[in-house]
OpenMM code with the backbone's topology and positions (N, CA, C; nanometers):
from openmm import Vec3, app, unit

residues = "UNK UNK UNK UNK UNK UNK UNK UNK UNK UNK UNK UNK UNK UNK UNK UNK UNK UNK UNK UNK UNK UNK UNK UNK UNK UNK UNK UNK UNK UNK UNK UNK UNK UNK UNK UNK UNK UNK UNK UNK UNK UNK UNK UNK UNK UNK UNK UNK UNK UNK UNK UNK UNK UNK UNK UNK UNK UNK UNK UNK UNK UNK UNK UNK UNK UNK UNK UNK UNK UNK UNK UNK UNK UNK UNK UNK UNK UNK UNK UNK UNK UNK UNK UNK UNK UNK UNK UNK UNK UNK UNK UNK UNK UNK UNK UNK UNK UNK UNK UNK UNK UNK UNK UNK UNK UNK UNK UNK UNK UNK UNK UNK UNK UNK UNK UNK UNK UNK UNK UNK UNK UNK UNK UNK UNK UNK UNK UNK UNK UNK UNK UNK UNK UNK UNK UNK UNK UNK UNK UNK UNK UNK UNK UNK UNK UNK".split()
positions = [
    Vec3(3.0126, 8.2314, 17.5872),
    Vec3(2.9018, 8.2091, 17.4959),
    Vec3(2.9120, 8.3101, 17.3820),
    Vec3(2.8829, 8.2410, 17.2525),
    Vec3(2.8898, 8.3375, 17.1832),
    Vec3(2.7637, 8.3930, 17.0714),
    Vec3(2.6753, 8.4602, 17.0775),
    Vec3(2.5862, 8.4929, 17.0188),
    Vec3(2.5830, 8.5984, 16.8823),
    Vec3(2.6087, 8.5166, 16.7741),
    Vec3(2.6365, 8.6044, 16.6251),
    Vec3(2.5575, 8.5297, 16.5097),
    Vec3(2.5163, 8.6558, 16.4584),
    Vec3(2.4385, 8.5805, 16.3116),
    Vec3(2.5223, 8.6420, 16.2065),
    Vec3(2.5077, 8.5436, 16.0876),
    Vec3(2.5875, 8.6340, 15.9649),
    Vec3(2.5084, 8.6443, 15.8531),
    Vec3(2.5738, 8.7320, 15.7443),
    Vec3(2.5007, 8.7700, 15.6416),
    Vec3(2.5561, 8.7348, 15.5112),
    Vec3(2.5039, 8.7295, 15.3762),
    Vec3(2.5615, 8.7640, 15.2662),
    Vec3(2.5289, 8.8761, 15.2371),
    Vec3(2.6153, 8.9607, 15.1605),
    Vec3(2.5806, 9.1123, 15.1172),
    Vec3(2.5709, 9.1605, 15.0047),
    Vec3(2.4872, 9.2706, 14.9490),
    Vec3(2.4524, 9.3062, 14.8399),
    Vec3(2.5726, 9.3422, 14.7899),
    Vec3(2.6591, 9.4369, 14.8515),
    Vec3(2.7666, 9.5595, 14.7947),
    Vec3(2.7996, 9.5774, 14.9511),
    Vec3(2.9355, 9.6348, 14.8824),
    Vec3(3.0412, 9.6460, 14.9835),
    Vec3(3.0153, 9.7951, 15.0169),
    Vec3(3.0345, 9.8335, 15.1603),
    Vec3(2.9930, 9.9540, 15.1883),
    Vec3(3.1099, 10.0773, 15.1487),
    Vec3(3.0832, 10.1844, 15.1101),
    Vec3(3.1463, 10.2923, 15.0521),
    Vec3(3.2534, 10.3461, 15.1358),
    Vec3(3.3932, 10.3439, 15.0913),
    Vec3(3.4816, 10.3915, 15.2329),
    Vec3(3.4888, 10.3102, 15.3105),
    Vec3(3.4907, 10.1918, 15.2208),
    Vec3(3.5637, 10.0433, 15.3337),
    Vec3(3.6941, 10.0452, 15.3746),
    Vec3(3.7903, 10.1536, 15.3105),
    Vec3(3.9080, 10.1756, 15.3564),
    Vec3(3.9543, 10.2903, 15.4768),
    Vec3(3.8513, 10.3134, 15.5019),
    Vec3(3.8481, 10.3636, 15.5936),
    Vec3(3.8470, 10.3300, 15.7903),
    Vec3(3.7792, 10.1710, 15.7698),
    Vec3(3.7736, 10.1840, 15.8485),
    Vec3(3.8669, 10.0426, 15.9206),
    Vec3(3.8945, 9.9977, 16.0686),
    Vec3(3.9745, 9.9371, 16.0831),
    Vec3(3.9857, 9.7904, 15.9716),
    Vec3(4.0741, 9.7649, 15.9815),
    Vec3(4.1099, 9.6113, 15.8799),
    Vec3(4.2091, 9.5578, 16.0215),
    Vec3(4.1862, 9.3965, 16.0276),
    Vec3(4.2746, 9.2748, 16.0684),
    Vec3(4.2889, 9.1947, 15.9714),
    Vec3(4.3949, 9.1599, 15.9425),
    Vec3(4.4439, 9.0061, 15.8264),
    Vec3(4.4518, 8.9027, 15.9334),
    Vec3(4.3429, 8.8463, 15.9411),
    Vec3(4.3319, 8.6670, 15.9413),
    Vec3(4.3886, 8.5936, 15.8592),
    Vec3(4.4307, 8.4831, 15.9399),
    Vec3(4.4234, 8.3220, 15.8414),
    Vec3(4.4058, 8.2539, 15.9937),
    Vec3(4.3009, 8.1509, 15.9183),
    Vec3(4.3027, 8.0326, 16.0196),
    Vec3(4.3037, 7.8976, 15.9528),
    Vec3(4.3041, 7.8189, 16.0910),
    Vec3(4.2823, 7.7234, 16.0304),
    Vec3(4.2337, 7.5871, 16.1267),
    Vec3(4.1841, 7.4606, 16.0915),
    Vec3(4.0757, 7.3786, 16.1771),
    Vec3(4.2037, 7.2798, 16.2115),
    Vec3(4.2056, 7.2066, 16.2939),
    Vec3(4.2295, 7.1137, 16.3799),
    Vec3(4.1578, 6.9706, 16.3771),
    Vec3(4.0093, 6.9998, 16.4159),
    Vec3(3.8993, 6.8746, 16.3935),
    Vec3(3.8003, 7.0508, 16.3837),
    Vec3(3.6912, 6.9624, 16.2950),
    Vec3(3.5829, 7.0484, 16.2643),
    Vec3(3.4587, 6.9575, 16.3518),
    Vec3(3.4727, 6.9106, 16.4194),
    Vec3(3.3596, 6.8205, 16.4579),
    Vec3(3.4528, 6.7063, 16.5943),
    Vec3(3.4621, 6.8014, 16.7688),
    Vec3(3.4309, 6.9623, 16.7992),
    Vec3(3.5174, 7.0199, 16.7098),
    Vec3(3.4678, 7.1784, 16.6581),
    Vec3(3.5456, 7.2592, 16.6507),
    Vec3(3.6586, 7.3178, 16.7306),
    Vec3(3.8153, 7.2588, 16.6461),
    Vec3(3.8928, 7.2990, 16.7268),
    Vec3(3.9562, 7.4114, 16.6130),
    Vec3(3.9930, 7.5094, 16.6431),
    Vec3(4.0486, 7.6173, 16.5322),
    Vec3(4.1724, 7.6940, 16.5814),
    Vec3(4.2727, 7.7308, 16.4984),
    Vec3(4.3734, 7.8605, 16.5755),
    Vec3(4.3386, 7.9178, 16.4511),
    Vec3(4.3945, 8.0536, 16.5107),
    Vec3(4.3957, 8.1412, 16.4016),
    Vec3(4.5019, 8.2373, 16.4553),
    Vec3(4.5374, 8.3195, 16.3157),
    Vec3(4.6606, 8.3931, 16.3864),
    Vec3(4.5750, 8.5504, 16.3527),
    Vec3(4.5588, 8.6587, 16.4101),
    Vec3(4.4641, 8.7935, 16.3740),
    Vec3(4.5628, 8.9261, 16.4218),
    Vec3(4.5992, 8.9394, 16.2782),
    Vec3(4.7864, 9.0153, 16.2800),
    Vec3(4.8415, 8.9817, 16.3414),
    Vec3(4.8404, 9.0212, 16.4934),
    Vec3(4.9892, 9.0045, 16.5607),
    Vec3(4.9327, 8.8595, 16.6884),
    Vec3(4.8320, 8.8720, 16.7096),
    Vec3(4.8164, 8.7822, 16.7917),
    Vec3(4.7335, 8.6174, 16.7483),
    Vec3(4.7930, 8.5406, 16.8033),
    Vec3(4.7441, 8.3851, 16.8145),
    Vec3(4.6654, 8.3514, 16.9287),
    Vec3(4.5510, 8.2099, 16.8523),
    Vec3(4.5243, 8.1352, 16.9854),
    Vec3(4.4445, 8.0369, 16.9127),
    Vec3(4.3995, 7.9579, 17.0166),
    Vec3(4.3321, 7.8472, 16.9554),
    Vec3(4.1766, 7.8537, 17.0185),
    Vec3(4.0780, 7.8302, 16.9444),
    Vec3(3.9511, 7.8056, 16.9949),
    Vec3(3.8930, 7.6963, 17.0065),
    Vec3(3.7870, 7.6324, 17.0797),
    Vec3(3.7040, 7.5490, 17.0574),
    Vec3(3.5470, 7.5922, 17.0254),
    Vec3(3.4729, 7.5594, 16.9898),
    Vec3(3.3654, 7.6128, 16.9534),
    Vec3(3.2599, 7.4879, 16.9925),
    Vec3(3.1840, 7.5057, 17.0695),
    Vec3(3.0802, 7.4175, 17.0715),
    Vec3(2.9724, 7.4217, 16.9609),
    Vec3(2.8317, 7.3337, 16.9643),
    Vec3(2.7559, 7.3117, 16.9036),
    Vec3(2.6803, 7.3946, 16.8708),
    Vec3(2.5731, 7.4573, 16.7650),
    Vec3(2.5267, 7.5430, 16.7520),
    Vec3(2.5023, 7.6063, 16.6310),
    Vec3(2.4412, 7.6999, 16.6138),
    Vec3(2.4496, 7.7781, 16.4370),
    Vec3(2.4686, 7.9701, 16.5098),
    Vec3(2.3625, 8.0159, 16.5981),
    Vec3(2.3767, 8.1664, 16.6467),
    Vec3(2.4023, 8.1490, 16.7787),
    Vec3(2.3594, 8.0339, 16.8879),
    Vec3(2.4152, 8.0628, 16.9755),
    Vec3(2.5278, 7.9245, 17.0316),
    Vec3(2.6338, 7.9549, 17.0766),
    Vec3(2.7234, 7.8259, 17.0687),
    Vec3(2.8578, 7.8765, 17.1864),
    Vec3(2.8722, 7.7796, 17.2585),
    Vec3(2.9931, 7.8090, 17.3586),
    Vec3(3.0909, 7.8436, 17.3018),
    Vec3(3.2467, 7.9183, 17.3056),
    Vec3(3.3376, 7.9572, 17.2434),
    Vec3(3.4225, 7.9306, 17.3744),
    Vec3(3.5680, 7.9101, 17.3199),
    Vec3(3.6562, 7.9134, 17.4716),
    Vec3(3.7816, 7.9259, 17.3805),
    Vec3(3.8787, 8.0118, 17.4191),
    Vec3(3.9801, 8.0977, 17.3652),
    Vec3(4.1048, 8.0641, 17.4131),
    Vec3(4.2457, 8.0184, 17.3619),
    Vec3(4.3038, 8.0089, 17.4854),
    Vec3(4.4594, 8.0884, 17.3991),
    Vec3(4.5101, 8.1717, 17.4151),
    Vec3(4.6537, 8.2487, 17.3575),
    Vec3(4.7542, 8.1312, 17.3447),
    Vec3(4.8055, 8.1608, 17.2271),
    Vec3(4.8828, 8.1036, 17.1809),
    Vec3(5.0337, 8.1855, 17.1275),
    Vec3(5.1460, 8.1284, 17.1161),
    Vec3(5.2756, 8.2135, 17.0863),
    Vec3(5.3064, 8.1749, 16.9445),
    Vec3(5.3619, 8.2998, 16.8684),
    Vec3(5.3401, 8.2686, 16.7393),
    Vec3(5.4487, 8.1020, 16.6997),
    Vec3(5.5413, 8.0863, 16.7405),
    Vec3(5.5990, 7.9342, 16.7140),
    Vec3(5.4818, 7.8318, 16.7761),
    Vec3(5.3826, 7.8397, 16.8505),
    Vec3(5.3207, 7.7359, 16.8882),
    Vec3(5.1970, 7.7442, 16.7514),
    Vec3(5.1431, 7.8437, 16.6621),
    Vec3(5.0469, 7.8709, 16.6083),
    Vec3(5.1284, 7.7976, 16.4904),
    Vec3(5.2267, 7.8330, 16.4439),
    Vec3(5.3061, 7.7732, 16.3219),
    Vec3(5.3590, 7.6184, 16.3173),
    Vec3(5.3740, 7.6137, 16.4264),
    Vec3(5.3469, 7.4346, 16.4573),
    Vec3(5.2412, 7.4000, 16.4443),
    Vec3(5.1416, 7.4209, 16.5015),
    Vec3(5.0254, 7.4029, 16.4679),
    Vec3(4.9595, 7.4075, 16.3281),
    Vec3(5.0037, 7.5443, 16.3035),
    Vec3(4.9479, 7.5055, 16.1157),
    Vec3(4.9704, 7.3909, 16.0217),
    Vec3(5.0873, 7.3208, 16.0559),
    Vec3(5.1353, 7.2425, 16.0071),
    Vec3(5.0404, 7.1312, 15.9476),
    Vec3(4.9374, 7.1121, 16.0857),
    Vec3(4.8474, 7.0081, 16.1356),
    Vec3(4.7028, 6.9748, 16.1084),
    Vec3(4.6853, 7.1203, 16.0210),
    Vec3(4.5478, 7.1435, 16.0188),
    Vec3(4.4827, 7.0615, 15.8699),
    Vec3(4.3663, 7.0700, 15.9632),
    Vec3(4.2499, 6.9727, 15.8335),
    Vec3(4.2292, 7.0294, 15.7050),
    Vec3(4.2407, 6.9810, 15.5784),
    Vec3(4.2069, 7.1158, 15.5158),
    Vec3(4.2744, 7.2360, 15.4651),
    Vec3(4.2106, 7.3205, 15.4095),
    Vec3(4.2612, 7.4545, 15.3518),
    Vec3(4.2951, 7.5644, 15.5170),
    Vec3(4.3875, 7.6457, 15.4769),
    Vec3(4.3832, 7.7411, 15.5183),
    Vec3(4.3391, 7.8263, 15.5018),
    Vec3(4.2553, 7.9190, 15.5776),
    Vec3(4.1593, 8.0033, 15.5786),
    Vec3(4.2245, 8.1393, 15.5798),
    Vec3(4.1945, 8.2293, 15.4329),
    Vec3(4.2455, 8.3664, 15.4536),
    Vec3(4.1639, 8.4881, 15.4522),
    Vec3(4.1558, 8.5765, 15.5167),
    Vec3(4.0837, 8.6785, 15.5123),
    Vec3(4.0894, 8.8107, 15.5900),
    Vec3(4.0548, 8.9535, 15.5152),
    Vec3(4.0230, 9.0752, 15.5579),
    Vec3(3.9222, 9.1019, 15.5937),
    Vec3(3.9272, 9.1487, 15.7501),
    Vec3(3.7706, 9.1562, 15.8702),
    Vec3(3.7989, 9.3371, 15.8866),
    Vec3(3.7152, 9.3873, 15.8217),
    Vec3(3.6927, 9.5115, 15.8325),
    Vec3(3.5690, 9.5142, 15.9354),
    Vec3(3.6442, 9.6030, 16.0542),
    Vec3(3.5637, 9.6347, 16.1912),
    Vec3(3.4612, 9.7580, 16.1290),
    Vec3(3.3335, 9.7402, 16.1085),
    Vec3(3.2437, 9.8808, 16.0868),
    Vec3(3.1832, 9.9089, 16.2098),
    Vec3(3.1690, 10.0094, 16.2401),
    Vec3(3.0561, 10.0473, 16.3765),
    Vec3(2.9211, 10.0182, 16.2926),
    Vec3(2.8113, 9.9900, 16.3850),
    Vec3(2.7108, 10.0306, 16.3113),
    Vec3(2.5593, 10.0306, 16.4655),
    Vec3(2.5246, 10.1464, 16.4578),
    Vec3(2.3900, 10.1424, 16.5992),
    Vec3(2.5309, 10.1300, 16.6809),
    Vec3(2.4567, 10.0410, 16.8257),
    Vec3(2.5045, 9.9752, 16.9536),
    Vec3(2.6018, 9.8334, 16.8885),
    Vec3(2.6460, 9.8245, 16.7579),
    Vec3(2.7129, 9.7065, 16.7150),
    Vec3(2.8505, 9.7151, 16.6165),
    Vec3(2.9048, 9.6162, 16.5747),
    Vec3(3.0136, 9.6172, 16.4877),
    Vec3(2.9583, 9.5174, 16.4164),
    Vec3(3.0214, 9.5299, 16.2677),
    Vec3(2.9819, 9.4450, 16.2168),
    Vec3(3.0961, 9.4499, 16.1661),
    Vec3(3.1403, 9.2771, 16.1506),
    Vec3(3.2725, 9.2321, 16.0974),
    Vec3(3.2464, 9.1817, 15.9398),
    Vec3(3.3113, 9.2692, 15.8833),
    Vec3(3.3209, 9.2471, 15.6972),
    Vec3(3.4419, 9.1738, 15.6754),
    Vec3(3.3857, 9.0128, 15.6557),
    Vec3(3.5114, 8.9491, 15.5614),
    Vec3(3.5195, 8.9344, 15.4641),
    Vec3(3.6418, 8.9641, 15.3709),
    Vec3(3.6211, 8.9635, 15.2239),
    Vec3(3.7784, 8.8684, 15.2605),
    Vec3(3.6878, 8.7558, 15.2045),
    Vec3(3.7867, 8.5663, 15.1890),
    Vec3(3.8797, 8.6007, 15.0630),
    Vec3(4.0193, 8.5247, 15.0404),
    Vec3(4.1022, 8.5849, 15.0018),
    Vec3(4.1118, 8.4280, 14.9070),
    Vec3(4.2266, 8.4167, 14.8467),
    Vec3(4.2387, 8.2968, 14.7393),
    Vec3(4.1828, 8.2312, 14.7141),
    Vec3(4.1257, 8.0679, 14.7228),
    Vec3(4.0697, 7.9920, 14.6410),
    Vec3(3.9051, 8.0307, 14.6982),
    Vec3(3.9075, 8.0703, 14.8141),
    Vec3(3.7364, 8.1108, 14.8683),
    Vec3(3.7039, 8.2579, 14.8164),
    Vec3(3.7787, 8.3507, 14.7566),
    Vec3(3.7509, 8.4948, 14.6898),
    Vec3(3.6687, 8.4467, 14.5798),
    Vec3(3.5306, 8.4829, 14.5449),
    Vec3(3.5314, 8.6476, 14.5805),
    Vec3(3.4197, 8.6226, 14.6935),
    Vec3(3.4157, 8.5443, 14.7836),
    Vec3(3.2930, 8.5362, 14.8890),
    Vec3(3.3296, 8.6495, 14.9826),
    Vec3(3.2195, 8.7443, 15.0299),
    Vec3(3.2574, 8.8384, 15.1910),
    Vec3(3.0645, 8.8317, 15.2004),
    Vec3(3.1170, 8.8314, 15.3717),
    Vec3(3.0487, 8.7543, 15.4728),
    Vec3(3.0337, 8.8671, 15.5986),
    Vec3(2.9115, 8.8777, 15.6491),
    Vec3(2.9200, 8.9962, 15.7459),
    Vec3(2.8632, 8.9533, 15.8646),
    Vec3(2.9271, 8.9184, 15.9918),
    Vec3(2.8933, 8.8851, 16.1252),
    Vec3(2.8749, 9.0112, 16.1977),
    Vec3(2.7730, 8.9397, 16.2689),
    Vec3(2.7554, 9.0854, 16.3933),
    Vec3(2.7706, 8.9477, 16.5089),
    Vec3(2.7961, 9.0355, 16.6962),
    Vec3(2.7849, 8.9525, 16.7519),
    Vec3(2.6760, 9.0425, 16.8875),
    Vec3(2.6023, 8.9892, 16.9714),
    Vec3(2.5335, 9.0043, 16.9940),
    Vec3(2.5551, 8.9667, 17.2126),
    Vec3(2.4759, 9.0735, 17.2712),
    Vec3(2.4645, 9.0367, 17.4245),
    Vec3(2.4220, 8.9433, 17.4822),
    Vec3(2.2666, 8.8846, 17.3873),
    Vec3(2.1617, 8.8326, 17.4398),
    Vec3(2.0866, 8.7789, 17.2742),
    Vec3(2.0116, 8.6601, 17.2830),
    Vec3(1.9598, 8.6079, 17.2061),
    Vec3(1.8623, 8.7279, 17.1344),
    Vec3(1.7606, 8.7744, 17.2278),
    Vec3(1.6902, 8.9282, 17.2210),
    Vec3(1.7544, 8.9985, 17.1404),
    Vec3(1.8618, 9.0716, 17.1502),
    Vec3(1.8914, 9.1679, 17.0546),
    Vec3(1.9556, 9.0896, 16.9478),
    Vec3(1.9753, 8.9653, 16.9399),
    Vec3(1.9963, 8.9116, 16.7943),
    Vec3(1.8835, 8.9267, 16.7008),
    Vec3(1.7569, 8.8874, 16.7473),
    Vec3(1.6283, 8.8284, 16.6782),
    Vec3(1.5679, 9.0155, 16.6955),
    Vec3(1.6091, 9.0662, 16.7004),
    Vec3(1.5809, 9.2074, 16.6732),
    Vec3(1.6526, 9.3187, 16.6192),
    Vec3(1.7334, 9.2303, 16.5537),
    Vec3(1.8573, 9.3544, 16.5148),
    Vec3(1.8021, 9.3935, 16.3746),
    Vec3(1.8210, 9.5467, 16.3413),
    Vec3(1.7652, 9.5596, 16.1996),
    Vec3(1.8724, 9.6165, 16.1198),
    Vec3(1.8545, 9.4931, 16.0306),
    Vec3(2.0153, 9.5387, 15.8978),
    Vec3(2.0127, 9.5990, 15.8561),
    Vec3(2.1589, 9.6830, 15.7960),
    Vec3(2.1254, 9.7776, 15.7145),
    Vec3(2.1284, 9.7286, 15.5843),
    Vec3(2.0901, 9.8450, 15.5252),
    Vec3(2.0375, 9.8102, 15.3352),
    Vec3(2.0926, 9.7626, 15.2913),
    Vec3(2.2335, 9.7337, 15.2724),
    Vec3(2.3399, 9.6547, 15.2274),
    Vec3(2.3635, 9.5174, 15.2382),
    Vec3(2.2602, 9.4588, 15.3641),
    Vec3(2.2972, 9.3073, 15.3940),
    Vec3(2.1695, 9.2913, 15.3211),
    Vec3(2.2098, 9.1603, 15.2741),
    Vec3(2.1524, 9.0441, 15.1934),
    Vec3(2.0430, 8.9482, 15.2390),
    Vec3(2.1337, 8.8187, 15.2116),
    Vec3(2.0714, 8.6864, 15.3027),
    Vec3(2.1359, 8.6005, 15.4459),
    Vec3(2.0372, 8.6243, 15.5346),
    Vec3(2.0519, 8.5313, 15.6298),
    Vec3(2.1106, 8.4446, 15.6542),
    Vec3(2.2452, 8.4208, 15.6583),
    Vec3(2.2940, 8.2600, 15.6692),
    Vec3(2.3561, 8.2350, 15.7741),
    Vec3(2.3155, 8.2720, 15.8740),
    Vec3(2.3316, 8.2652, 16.0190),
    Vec3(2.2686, 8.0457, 16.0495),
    Vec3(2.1904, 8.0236, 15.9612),
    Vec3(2.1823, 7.9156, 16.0143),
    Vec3(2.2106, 7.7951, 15.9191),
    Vec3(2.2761, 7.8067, 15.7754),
    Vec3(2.3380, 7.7604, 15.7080),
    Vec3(2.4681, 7.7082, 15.7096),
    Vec3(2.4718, 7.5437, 15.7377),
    Vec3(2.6343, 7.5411, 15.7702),
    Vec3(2.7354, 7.5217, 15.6596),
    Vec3(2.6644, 7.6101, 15.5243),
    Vec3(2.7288, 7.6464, 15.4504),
    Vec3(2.8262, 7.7841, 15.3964),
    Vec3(2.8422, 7.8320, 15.4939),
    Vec3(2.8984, 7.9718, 15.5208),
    Vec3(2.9446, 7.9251, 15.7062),
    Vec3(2.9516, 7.8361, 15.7599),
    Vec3(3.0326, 7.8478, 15.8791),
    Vec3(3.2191, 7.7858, 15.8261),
    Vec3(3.2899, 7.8923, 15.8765),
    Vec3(3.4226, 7.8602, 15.8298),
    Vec3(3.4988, 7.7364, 15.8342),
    Vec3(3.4461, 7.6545, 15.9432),
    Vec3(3.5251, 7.5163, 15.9580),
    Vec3(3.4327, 7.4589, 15.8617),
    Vec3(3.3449, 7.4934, 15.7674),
    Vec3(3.3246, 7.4002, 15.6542),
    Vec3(3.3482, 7.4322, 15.5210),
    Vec3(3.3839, 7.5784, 15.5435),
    Vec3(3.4609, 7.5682, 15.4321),
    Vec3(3.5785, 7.5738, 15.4245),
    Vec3(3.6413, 7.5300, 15.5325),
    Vec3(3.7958, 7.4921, 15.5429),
    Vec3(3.7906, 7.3312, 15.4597),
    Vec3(3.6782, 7.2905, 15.4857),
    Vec3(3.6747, 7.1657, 15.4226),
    Vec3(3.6291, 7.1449, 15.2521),
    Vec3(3.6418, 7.2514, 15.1571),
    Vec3(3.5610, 7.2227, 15.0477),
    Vec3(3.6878, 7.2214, 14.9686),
] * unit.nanometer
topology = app.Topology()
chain = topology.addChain("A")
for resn in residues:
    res = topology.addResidue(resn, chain)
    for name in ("N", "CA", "C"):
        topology.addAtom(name, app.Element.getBySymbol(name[0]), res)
């Protein structure tokens, strides 16, 4: 299960180079179920994603990088590129994506969460924006599709 809301953000936090970075690209399969691989530096796999906007089943399964590159081949859509800067922040991380070619200059900030409870109580910091945790205009398998 996976429990995450996301944000749009005012400004990018100070000493973003500081802290970890992964280079993503993914990409969709069918967006409707969500089927997705993605490759996140060195490792592959494919997801499914059930129904949902914050809370939604997830199921993961490893993939080898010739099976991920076959796979790309296949996918619906754009390929999805992006830098996920890991921030600590409280008891959480918050994942900073800053989307790379035809989706730049969009960055997008997910947190993910234990329990529905500490979602609907989490308090942002000054830097996050707007809510679009329930907008399926900021979920990635749709804008793999634009």
């Amino acid at each position: 299960m996976e429990i995450e809301r996301k944000f749009l953000i005012k400004q990018i936090p100070e000493n973003l180079d500081t802290y970890p970075c992964r280079h993503i690209e993914q990409g969709y399969l069918s967006t409707n179920p969500v089927v997705r691989i993605r490759k996140d530096n060195d490792k592959y796999e494919l997801t499914y994603k059930g129904k949902g906007a914050m809370v939604r089943e997830e199921y993961n399964l490893p993939l080898t990088e010739s099976s991920y590159e076959h796979l790309k081949e296949k996918i619906d859509g754009r390929l999805i590129v992006k830098k996920r800067y890991m921030i600590p922040f409280g008891d959480y991380t918050i994942e900073l994506d800053i989307f790379e070619d035809d989706l730049a200059p969009l960055i997008l900030a997910e947190v993910e969460f234990p329990t529905e409870e500490h979602a609907n109580s989490f308090k942002l910091p000054d830097w996050f924006e707007e809510d679009v945790t329930f907008s399926k205009l900021y979920h990635n398998s749709f804008l793999s599709q634009l």
